[in-house]
N, C-alpha and C positions, 0 to 999 in steps of 0.2 A: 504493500500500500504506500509507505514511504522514504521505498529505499533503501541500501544496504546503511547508510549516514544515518539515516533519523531511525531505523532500526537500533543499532550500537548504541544511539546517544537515548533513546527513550527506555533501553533498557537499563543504562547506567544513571539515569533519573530515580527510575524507579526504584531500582539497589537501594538508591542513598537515602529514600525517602521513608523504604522498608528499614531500612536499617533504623533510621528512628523511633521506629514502632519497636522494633525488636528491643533495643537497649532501653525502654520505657515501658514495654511488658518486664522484660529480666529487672531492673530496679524493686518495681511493686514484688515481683512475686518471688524474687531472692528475699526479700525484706518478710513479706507475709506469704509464704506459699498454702494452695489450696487446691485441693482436689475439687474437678465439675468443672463448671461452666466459670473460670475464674473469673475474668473480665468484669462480667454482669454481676460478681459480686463484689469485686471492687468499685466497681460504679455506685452500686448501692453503698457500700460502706465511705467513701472518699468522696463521692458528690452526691448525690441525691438516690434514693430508692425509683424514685418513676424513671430516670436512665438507665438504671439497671434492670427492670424491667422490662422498659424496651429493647436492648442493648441483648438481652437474654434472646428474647424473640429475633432478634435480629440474626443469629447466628442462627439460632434453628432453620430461620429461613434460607441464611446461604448455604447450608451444607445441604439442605432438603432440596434445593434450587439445582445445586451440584451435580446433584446425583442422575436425572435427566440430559443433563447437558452433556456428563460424561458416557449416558450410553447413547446421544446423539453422534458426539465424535466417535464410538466405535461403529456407528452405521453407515458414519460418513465411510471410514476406513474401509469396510466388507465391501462400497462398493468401486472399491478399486480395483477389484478383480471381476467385474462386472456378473454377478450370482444372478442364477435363473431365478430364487427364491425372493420374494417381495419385501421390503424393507420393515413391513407390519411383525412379520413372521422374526425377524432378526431383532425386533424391540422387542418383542414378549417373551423370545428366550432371555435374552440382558436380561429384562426386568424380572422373572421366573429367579433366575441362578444368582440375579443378587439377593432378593428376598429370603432364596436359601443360605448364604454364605455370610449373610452381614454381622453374624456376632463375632465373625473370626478376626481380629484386627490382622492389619495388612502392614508388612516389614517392608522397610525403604530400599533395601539393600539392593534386590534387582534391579530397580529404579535408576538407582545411583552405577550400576554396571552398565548398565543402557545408556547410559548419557556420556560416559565416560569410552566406552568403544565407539560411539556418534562422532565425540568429537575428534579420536585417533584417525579414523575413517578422513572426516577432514583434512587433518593436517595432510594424509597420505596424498587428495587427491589436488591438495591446493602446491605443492610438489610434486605435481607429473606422475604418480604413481600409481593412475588410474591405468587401464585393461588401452584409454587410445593416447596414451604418453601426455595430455595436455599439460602444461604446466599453467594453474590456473592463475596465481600469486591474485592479484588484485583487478584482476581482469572484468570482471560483475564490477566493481565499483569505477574503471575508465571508462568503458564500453557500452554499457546500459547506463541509464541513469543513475550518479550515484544519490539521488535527492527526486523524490518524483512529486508531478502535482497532483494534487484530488478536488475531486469537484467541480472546483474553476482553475484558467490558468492563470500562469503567471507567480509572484512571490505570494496571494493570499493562499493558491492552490498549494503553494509548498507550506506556506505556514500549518494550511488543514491541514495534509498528510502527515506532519508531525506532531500534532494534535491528538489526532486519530491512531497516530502510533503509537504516542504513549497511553489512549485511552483503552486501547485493545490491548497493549502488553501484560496491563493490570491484571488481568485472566491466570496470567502463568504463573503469580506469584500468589500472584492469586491467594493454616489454614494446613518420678527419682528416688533414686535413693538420698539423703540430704540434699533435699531440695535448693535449703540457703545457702550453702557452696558451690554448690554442682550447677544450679541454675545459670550462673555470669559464666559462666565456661560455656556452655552449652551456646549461648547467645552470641557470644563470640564465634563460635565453631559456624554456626549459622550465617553468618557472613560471608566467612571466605567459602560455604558451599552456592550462595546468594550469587558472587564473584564467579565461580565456578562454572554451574552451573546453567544461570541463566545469560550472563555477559560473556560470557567468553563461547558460550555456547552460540549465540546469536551472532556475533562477531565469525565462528566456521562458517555459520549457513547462509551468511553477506558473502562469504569468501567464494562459495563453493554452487552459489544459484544465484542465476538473474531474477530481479525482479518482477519482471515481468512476462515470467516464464508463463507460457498459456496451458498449463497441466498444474497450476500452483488450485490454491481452494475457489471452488466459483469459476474453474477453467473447460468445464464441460467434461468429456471422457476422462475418467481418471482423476477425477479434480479430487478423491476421496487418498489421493495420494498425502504423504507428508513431504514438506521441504526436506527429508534428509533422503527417503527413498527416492525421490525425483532427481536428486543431484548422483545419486548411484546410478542411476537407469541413464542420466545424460554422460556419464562418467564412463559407459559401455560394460560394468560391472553385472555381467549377468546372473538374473536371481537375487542380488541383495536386494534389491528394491522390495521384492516379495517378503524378504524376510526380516526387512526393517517393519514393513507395515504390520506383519504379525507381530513384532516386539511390543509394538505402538499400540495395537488392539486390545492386548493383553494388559499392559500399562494402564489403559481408559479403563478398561474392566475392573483391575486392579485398586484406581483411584475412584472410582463410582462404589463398588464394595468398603473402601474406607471412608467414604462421605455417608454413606449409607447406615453405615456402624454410628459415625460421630453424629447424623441427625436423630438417631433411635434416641444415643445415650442423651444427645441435649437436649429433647424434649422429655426424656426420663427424669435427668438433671432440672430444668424449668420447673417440672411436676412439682419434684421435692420439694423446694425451697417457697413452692406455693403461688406460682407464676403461671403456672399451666393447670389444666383442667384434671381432677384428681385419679381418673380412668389411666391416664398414661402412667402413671406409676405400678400399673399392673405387672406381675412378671408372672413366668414358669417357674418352677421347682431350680430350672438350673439358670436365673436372673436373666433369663431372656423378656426384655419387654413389648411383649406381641403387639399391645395396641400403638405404642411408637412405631413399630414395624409397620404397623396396617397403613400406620398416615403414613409415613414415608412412602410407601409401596403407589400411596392413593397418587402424590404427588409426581411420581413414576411416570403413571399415566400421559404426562405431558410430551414424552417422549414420541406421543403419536399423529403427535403436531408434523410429523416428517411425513406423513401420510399423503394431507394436502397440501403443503408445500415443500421446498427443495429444503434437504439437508443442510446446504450451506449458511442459508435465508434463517431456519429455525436455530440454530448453532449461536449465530450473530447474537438473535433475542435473549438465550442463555446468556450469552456472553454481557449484554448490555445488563440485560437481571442482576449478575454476578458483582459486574463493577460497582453499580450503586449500592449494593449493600455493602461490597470491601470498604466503599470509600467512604461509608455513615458510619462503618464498626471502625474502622480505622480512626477518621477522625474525633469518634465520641473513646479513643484510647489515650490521644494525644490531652484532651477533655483532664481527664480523671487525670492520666499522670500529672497535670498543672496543678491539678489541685491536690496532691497527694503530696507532690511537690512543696508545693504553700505552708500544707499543715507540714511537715518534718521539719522545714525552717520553723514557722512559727511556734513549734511544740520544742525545737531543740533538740532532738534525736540525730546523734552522727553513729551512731552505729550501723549505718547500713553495711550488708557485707556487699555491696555491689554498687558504685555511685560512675554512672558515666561522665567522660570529660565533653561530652560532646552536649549534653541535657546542662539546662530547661530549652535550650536553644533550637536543637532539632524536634524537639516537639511542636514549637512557633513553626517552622520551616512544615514538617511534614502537615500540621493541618491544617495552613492555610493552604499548600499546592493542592493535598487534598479536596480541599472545599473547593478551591476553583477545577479542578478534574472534574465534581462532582456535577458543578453546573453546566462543563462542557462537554460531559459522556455522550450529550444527544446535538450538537452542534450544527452538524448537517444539515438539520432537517431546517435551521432557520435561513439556510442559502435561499436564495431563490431558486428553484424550479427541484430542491432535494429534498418537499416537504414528506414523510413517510407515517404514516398515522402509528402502523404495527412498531417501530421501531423508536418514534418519540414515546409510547406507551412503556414498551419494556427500559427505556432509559431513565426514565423518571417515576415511575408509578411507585419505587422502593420509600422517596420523600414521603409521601400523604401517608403511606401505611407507616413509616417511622413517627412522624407527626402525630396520626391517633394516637397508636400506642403509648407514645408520653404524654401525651395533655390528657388522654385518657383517662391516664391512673393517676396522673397527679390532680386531676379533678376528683376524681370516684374514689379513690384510695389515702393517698395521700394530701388531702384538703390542711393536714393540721402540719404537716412540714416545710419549709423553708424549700424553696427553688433550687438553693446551691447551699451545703453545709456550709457553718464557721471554718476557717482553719483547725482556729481551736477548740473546735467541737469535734472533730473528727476524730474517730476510735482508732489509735495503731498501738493496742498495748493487750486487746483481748486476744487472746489464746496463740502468740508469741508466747510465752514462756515453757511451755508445752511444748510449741516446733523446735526453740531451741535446746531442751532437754532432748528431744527428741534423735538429734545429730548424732551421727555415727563417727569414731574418730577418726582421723586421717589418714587410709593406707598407704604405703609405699607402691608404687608406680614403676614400670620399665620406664629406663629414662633413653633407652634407643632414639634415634630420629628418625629410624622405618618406622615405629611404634607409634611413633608421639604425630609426627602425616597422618597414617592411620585413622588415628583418633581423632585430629581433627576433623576430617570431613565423615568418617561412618558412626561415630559414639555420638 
């Protein structure tokens, strides 16, 4: 959409932005860690109960949202091999086989192999070491446009396309044992997989495909291909194409089965704490909570949206759905950490075991860029002649339903509490003392540097 340039650079926006969020959750929950739906009950405990509230809800909704979108992207995938069987029949097995698998949590580890042979793949073929000798080096970015326009032309159309870049990148990032040590380690670790991962990864696939390859998504035949298999197949690599896309199926399967798991247990979680309707707390003998499963399964359903319209079309809506709720949970985290912030100055507590050098700061930065992302997820549609009803509804419809939910329950529920807690009214002293009894002491570690790589990116 904009290029191998605003690719790179909207992915390393978004890093930096994440990364705020990440050392702003690792503070609170190094400091107080908590099993469930932690956020929402930081919100409640650090600013207001009706945020946390909502804030609850709001997850339930992205990961319930999730879980359709991810078995749309494996139907996208199936039809790259173009299958006699009809696209109806392919969702209702997904949605069958997750509804059977969803208590099992899902390990990163394959994930993290996958991503990591992708990009070796790369490097091979952007040095000629593809099956027709090409030497690719920076070829997609002389050659093809490295910066494309959208929409209109000219510098507004380049401006959309990067816009748009970083609005759709959102999607990817899209989400202990002593928790108060181990947590700032973890947070950290998370980064350079952030780096890893998604930058360095987007940066191969600028390297190694044009942008404006006509087999890319929305490209007609094959369009259910991925960027990595299309750059094998243009590479004369035969067969990998095929067996990247299976990688890639199984991943989507894999990641729908773990949204699948975390919407059961956060509407399990909601239940609890007295947020959700008191049926969902229902389980099995062996803590399977059926009726989270039935709703989640209900919300499944949507996946048959690919029916009457094109896969790519439906995907987009997921996609637009997805953003607005990252970018309301997101910035109602930036929220709470300021004022979590607030009270620990004003109460005088320096004992955190975890204080970033980079906070209060990047908390400012991530949610005000957030908030304006948030108002520009549906941009498009106020060009002229790029008004789309289906596509400004899934981009914004996440506001209003955030909106009730808070004013909601702060009308009906909470009428006797304050908008935004004191500093100094704010609780950071109940059942600490407890967590920190709790800590395990410090084992000795291999202090290898195979080991301690390792560690970083897979512990």
């Amino acid at each position: 959409m904009g290029g191998p340039v605003f690719l790179v650079v909207a992915y390393c926006i978004i890093t930096g932005l994440v990364f705020g969020i990440v050392t702003a959750t690792t503070e609170m929950s190094s400091y107080l860690p908590v099993p469930g739906p932690s956020m929402s009950y930081y919100a409640s405990r650090f600013f207001s109960s009706s945020l946390g509230f909502a804030l609850g809800w709001m997850y339930c909704y992205i990961f319930a949202i999730t879980v359709p979108a991810e078995i749309t992207a494996a139907s996208l995938v199936i039809q790259y091999w173009n299958p006699p069987v009809h696209v109806a029949v392919w969702i209702t097995i997904f949605i069958v086989l997750l509804a059977v698998l969803n208590c099992f949590p899902v390990g990163v580890y394959g994930e993290v192999i996958s991503i990591i042979g992708l990009i070796i793949m790369a490097v091979v073929l952007v040095f000629g070491g593809g099956p027709n000798r090409e030497l690719l080096g920076f070829h997609y970015w002389k050659h093809s446009a490295p910066v494309n326009e959208y929409l209109v032309p000219g510098h507004v159309g380049r401006l959309s396309a990067f816009v748009a870049t970083i609005c759709y990148s959102v999607y990817a990032f899209g989400f202990m044992e002593s928790p108060r040590r181990n947590l700032p380690t973890a947070g950290k670790r998370y980064f350079y997989r952030l780096v890893l991962f998604y930058i360095i990864g987007a940066f191969a696939i600028s390297l190694i495909l044009s942008s404006d390859d006509p087999k890319l998504l929305g490209g007609g035949s094959g369009a259910g291909a991925s960027p990595w298999a299309i750059a094998a197949r243009n590479a004369g690599i035969v067969g990998l194409d095929s067996v990247i896309n299976t990688v890639i199926l199984l991943s989507a399967l894999s990641a729908g089965n773990s949204y699948f798991y975390m919407s059961t247990r956060a509407l399990y979680s909601t239940a609890l704490i007295g947020s959700a309707p008191r049926f969902l707390m229902k389980c099995t003998k062996s803590g399977v909570p059926y009726n989270a499963v039935a709703c989640t399964t209900a919300i499944c359903l949507l996946s048959y949206l690919n029916v009457s319209s094109t896969g790519a079309t439906v995907f987009n809506w997921f996609v637009n759905l997805i953003n607005t709720g990252a970018f309301q949970s997101w910035i109602c985290v930036c929220l709470v950490y300021l004022r979590f912030r607030k009270a620990i100055d004003a109460q005088g507590v320096t004992d955190l075991p975890y204080r970033s050098r980079f906070q209060p700061y990047m908390s400012y930065i991530s949610g005000g860029m957030f908030s304006l992302l948030l108002l520009l997820n549906g941009f498009k549609n106020f060009i002229h002649g790029h008004w789309d009803t289906s596509n400004f509804f899934t981009c914004y419809i996440g506001l209003p339903i955030f909106l009730i939910l808070y004013l909601g329950h702060r009308f009906v529920v909470a009428r006797s509490e304050s908008w935004v807690q004191s500093p100094l009214d704010v609780d950071l002293v109940s059942g600490l003392a407890e967590i920190i009894e709790s800590e395990f002491p410090v084992e000795d570690k291999p202090t290898l540097k195979w080991y301690q790589s390792w560690r970083l990116l897979f512990e």
